[in-house]
MIROKE-308574 format. One record per residue: residue in one letter; x, y, z of N, C-alpha, C in turn. Coordinates in pm, whole numbers, plus 32768, in hexadecimal, padded with zeros to 4 digits. Each point is the difference from the previous one (the first is absolute). Layout:
BEGIN
aXYZXYZXYZ;...
This chain:
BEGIN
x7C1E6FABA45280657FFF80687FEA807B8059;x800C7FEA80957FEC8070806E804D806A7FBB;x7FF8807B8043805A80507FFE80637FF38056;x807E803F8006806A7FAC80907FCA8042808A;x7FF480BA7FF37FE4801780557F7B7FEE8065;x7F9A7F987FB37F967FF2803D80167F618065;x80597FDB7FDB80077F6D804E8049800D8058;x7FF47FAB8071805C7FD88083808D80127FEC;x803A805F8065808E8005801A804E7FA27FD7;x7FC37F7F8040805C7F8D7FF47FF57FE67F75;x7FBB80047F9E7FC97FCA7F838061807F7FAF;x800980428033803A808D7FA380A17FF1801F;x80427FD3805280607FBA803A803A7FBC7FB7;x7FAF7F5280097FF57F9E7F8B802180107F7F;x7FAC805E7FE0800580337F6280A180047FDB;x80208081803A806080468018809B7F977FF6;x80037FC3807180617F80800A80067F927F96;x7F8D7FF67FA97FF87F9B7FD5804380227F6D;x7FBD80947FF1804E801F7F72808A80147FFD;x80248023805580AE803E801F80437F74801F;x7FB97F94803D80537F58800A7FD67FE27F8F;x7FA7800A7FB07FD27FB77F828094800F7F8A;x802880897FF6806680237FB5807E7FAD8043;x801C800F808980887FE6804880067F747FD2;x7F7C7FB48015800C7F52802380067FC67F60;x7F90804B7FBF7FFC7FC37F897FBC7F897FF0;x7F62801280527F977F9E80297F8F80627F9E;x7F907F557FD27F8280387FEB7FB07FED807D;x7F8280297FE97F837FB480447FE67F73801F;x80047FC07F8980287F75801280747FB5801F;x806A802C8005804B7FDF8007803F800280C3;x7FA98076802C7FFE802580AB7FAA7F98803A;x7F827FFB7FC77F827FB47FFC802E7F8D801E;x80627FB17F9F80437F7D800F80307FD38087;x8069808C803C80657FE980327F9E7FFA809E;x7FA4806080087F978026805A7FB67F938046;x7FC87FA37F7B7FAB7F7E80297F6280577FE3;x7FFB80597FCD7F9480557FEC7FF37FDC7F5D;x7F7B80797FDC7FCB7FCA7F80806280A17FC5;x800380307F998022805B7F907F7C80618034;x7F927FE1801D7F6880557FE9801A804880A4;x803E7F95808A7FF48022805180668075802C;x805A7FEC7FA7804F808D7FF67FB980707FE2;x7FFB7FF57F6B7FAE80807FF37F9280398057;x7FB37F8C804A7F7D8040804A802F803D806F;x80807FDC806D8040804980208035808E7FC4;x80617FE77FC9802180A57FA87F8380567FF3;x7F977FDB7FB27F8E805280027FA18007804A;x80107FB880A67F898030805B7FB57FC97FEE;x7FEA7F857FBB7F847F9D80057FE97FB68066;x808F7FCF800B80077FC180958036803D807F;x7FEF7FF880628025806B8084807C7F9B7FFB;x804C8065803980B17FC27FF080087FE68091;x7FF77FBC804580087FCF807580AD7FF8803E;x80097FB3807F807D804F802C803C7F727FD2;x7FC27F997FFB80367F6F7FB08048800D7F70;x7F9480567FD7803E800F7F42804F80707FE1;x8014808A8092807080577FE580977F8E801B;x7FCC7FDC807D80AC7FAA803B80577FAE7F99;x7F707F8A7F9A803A7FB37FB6802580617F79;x7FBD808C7FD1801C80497FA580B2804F8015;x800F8015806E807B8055803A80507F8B7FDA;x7FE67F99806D80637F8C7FD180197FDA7F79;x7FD180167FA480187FE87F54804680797FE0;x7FBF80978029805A80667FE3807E80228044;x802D7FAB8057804B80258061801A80A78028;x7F50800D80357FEE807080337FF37FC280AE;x8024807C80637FC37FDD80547F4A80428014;x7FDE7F9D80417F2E7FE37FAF7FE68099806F;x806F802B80697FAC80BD7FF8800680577FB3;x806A7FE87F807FC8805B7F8E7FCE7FDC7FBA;x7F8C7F827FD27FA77FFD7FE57F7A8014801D;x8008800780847F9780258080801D801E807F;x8006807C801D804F805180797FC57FF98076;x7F6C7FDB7FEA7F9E7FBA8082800A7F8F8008;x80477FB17FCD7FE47F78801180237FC6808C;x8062802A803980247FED80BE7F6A7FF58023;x7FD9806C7FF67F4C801D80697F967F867FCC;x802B7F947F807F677FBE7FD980677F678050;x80897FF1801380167F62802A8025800E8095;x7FE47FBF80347FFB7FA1809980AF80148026;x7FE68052807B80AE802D802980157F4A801E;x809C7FF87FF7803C7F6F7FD980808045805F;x80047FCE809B8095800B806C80577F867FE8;x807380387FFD80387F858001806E8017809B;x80167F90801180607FD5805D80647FBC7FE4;x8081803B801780A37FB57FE080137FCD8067;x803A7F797FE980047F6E803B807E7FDD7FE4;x80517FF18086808A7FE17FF4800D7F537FFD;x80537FB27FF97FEA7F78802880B07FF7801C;x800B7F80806780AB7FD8801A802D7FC77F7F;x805C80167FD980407FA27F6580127F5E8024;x800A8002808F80127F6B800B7F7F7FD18019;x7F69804980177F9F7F8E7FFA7FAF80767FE6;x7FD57FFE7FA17F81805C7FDF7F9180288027;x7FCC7F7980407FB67FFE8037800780348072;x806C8047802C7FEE805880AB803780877FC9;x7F73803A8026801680C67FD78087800E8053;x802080AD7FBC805C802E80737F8B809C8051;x801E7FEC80747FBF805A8059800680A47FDC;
């Protein structure tokens, strides 16, 4: 097993969250694994840096820890595609016609 301080922020993060929700939730590996749609192995290769934790497997990891996924990875803004949104009023009597 790595040492902690030699692996990725985000991975040292991970670690970190996972043991402190592990106690709170009262989840195994397999048992996250399940809930995940992932394997038990693909956890761990995460946790230990086998696999690069991408900003897909922090978001769906946060979402299980009900962390938000920047304290699992504090760069993660800079690796996904800015996403604008626009608020869209509509009339209650026909939806279909915005309001100006």
């Amino acid at each position: 097993m790595p040492k902690t301080n030699d692996l990725p922020l985000a991975v040292q993060n991970l670690r970190k969250i996972w043991e402190s929700k592990k106690s709170e939730m009262q989840f195994t590996q397999t048992e996250a694994a399940k809930e995940l749609g992932w394997s038990q192995g693909a956890i761990s290769h995460y946790l230990n840096n086998l696999t690069e934790l991408g900003s897909g497997a922090v978001v769906k990891l946060a979402n299980f820890l009900d962390v938000d996924p920047l304290e699992i990875d504090p760069t993660l803004t800079s690796k996904i595609p800015n996403v604008n949104s626009n608020n869209v009023a509509y009339h209650s009597d026909n939806m279909s016609k915005k309001l100006k």
